[in-house]
FIMI-608163 format. One record per residue: residue number from 1; x, y, z of N, C-alpha, C in turn. Coordinates in Angstrom, 2 decimals, decimal comma, padded with zeros to 5 digits, always signed. Layout:
[pt NUM; [X; Y; Z]; [X; Y; Z]; [X; Y; Z]]
...
END
This chain:
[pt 1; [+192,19; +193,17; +029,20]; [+192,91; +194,39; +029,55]; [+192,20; +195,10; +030,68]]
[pt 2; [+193,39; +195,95; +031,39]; [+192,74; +196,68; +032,72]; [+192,20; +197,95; +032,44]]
[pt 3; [+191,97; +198,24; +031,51]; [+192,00; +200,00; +031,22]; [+190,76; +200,72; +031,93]]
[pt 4; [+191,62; +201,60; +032,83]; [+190,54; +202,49; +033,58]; [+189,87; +201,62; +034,64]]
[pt 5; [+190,42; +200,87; +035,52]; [+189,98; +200,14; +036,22]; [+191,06; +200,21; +037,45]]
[pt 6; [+190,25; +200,68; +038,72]; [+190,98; +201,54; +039,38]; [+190,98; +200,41; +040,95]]
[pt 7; [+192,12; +200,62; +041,47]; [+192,30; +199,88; +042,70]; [+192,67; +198,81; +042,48]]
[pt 8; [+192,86; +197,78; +043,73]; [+193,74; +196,42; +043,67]; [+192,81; +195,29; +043,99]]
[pt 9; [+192,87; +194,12; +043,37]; [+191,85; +193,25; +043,97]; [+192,18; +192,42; +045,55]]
[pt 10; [+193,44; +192,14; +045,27]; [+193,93; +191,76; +046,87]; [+193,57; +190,22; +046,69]]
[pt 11; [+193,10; +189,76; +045,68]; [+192,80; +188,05; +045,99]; [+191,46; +188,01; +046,87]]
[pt 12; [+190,42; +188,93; +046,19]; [+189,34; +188,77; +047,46]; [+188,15; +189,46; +046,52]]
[pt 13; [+187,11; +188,70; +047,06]; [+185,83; +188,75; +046,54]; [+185,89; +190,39; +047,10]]
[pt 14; [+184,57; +190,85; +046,48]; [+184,56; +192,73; +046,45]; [+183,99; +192,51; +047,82]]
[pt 15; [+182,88; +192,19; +048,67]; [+182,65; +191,60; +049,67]; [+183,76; +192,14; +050,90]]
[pt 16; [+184,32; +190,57; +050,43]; [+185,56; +190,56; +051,66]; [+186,56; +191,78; +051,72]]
[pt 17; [+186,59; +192,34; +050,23]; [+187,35; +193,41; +050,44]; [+187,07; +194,44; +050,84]]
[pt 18; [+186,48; +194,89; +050,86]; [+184,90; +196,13; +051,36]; [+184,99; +195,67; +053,24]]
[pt 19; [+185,00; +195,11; +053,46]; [+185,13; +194,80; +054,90]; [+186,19; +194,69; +055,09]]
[pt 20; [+187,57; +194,03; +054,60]; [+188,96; +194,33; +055,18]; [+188,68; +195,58; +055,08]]
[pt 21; [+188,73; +196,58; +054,67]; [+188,94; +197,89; +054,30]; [+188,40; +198,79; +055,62]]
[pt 22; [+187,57; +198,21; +055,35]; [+186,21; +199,21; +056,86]; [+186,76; +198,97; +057,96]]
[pt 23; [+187,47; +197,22; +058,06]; [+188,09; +197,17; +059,91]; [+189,31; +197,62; +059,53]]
[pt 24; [+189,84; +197,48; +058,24]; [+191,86; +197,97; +058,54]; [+191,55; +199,79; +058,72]]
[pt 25; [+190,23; +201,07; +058,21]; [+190,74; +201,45; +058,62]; [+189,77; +202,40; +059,79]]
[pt 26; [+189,14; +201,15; +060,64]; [+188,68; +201,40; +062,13]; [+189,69; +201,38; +062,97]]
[pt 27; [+190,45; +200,09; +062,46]; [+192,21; +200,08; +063,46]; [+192,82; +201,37; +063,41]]
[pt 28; [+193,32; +201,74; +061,78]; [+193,65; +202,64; +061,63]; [+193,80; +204,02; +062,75]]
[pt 29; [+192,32; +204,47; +062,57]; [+191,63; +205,67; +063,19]; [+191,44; +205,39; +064,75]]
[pt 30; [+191,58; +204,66; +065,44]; [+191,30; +203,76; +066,61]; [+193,04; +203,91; +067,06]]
[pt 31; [+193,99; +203,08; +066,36]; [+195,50; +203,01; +067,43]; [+196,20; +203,98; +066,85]]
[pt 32; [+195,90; +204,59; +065,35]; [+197,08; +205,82; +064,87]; [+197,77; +205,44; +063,77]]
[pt 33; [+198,12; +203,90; +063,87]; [+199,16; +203,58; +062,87]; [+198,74; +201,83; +063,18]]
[pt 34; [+198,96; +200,98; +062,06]; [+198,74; +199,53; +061,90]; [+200,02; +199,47; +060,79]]
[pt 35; [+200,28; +197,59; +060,86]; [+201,18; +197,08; +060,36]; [+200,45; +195,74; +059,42]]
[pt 36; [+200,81; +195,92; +057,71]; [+199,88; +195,26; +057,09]; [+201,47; +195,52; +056,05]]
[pt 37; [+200,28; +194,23; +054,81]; [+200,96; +194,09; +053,48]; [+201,54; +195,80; +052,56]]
[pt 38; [+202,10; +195,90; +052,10]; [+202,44; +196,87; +051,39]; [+201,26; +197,27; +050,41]]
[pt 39; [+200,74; +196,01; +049,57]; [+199,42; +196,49; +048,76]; [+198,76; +197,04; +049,60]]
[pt 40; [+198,42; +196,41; +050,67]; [+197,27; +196,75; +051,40]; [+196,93; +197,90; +052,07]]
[pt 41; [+198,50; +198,39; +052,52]; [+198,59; +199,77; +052,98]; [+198,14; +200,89; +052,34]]
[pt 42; [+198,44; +200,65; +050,76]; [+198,51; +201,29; +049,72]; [+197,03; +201,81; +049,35]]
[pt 43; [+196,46; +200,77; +049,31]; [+195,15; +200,77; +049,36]; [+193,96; +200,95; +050,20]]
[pt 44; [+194,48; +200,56; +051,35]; [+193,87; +201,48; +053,08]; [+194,03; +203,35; +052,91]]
[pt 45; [+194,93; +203,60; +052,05]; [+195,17; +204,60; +052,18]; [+193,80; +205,64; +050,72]]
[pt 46; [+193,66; +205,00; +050,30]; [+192,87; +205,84; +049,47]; [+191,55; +205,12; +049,32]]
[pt 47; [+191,33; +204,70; +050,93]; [+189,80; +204,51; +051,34]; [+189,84; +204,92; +052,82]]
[pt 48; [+190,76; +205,63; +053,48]; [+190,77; +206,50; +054,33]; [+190,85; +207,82; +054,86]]
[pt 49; [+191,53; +208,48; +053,20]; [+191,86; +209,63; +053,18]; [+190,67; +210,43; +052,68]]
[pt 50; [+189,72; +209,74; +052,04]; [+188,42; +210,56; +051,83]; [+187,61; +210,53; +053,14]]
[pt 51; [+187,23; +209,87; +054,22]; [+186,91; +209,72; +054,91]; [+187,49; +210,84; +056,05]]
[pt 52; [+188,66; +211,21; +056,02]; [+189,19; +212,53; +057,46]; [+188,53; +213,29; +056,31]]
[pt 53; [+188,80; +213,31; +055,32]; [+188,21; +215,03; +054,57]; [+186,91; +215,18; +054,93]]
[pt 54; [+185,94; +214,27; +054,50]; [+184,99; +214,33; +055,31]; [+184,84; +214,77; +056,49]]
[pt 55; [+185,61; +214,22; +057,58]; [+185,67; +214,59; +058,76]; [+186,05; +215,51; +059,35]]
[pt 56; [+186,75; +216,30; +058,34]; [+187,05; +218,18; +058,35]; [+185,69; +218,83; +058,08]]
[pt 57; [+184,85; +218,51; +057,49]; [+184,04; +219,41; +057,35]; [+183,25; +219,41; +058,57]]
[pt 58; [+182,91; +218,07; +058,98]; [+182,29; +218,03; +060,35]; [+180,82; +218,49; +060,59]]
[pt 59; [+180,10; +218,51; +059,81]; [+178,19; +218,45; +059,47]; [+178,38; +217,20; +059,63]]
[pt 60; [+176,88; +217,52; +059,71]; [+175,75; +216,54; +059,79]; [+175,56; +215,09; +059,13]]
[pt 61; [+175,71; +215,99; +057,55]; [+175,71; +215,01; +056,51]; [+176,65; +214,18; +056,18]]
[pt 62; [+178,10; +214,80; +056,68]; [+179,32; +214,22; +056,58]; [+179,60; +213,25; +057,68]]
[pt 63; [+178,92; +213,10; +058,55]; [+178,95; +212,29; +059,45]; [+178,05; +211,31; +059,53]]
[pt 64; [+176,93; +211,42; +058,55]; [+176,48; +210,17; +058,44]; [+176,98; +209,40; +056,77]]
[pt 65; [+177,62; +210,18; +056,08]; [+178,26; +209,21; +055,02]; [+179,36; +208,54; +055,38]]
[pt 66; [+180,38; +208,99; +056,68]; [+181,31; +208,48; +056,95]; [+180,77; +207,68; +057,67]]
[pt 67; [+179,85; +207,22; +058,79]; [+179,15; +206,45; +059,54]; [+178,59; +204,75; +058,51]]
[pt 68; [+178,09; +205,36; +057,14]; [+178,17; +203,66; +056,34]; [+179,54; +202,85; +056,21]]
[pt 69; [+180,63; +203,78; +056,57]; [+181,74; +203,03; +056,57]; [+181,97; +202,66; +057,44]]
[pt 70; [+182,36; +203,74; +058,70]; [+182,87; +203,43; +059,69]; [+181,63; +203,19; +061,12]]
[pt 71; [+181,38; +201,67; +061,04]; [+180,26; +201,59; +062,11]; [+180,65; +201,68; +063,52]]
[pt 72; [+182,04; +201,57; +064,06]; [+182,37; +201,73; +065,41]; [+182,10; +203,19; +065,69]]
[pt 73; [+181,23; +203,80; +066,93]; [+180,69; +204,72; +067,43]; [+181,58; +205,79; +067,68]]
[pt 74; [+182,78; +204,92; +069,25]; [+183,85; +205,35; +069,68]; [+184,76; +205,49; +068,58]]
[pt 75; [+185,05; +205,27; +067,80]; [+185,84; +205,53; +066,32]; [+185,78; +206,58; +065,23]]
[pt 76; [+184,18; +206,22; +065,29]; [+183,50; +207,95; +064,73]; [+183,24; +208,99; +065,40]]
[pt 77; [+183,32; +208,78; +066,53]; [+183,61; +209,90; +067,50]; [+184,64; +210,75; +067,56]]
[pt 78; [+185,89; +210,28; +067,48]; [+187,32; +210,21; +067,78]; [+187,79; +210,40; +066,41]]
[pt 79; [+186,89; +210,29; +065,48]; [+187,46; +210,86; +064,18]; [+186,96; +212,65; +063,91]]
[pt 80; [+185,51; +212,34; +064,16]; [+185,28; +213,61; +063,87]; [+185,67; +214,94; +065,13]]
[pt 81; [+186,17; +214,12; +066,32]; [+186,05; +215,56; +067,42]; [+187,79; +215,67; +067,71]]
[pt 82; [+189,02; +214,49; +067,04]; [+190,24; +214,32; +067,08]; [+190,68; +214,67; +066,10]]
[pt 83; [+190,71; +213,79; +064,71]; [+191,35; +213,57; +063,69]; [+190,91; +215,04; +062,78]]
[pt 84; [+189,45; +214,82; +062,81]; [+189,42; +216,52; +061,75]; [+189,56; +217,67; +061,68]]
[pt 85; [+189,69; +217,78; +063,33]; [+190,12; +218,95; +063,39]; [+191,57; +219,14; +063,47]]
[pt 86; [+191,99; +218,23; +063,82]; [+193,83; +218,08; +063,83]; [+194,17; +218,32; +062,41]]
[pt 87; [+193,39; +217,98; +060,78]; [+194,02; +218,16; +059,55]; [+193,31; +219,48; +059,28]]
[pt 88; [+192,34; +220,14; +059,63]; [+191,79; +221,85; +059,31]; [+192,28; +222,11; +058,35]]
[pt 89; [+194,03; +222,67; +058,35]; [+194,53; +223,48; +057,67]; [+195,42; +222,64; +056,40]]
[pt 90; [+195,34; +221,14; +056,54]; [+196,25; +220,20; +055,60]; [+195,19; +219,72; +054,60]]
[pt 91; [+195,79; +220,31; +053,20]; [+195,13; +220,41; +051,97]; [+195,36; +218,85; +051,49]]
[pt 92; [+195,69; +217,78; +052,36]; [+195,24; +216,15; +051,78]; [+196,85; +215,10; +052,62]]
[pt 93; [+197,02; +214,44; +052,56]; [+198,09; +213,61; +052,37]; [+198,21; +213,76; +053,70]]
[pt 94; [+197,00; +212,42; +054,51]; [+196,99; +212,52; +056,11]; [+197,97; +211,31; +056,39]]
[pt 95; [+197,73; +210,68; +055,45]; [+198,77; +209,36; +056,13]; [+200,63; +208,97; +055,70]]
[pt 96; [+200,86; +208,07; +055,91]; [+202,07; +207,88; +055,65]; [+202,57; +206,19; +055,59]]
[pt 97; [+203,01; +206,10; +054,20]; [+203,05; +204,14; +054,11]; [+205,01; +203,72; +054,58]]
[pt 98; [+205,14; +203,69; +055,25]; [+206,49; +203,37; +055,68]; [+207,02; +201,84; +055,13]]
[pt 99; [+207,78; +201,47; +054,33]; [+208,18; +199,79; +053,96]; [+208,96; +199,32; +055,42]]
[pt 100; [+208,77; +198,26; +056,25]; [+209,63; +197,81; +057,29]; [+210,38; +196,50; +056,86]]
[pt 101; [+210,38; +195,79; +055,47]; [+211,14; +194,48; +055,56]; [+209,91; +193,54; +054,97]]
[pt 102; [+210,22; +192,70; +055,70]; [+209,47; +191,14; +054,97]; [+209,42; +190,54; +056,64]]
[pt 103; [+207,60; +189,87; +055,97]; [+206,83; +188,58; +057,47]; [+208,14; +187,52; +056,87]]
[pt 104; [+208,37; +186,91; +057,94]; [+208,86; +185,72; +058,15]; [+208,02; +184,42; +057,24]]
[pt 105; [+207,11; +184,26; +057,93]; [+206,61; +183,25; +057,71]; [+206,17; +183,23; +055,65]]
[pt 106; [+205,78; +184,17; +055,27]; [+205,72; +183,78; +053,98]; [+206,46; +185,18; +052,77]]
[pt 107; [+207,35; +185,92; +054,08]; [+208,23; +186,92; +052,83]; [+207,47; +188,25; +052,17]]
[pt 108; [+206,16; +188,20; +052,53]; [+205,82; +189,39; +052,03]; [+205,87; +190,73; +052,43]]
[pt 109; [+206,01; +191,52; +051,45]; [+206,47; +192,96; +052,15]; [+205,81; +193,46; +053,48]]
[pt 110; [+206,19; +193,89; +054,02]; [+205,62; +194,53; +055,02]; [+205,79; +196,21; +054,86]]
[pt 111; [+204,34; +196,78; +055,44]; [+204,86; +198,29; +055,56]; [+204,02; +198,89; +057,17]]
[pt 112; [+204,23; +199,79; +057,32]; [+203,13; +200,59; +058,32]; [+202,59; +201,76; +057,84]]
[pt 113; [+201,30; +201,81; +058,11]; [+200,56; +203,20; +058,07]; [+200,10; +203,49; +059,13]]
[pt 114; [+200,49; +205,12; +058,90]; [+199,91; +206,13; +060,21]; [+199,47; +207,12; +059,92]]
[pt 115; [+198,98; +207,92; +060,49]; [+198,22; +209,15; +060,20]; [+199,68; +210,35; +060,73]]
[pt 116; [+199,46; +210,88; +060,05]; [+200,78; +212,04; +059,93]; [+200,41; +213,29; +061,16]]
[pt 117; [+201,46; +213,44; +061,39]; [+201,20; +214,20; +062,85]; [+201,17; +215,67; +062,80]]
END
């Protein structure tokens, strides 16, 4: 049984998943919006949304806990001097999971996430 066991495994060692996570959401924070699995979106999303809160507060300290995640420079840059101050006044719910259809090649859902404007 699953009880109290939180998040999705995705078919992936904790590893590999811990690193999809860190580049899906460097893309993320980097182009605005990416196009991925529906789980995956789902789950990009509540390992990104702690990360802008962080980035509202905008210290010291908050910038180097978001920094073990996010190692691109230009990314953490552009989060903390773009993205946090753009949510200031928004009490949570930065992104947005849109469903677009199904990949061709093997049918699985497709969605997009973006950061809410």
């Amino acid at each position: 049984m699953r009880h109290q066991k939180k998040g999705r495994k995705l078919n992936r060692t904790a590893e590999h998943r811990s690193m999809m996570l860190r580049n899906m959401a460097t893309s993320l924070f980097r182009h605005g919006r990416i196009e991925t699995t529906v789980a995956k979106a789902k789950e990009l999303r509540t390992y990104a949304e702690p990360l802008i809160t962080r980035a509202k507060q905008g210290d010291l300290h908050a910038r180097r806990v978001v920094a073990r995640k996010i190692r691109d420079g230009e990314v953490l840059t552009r989060l903390f001097e773009e993205i946090g101050p753009r949510y200031a006044d928004r009490p949570g719910g930065y992104t947005r999971v849109i469903k677009v259809g199904h990949r061709p090649g093997d049918a699985a859902d497709l969605a997009i996430i973006e950061l809410v404007e």
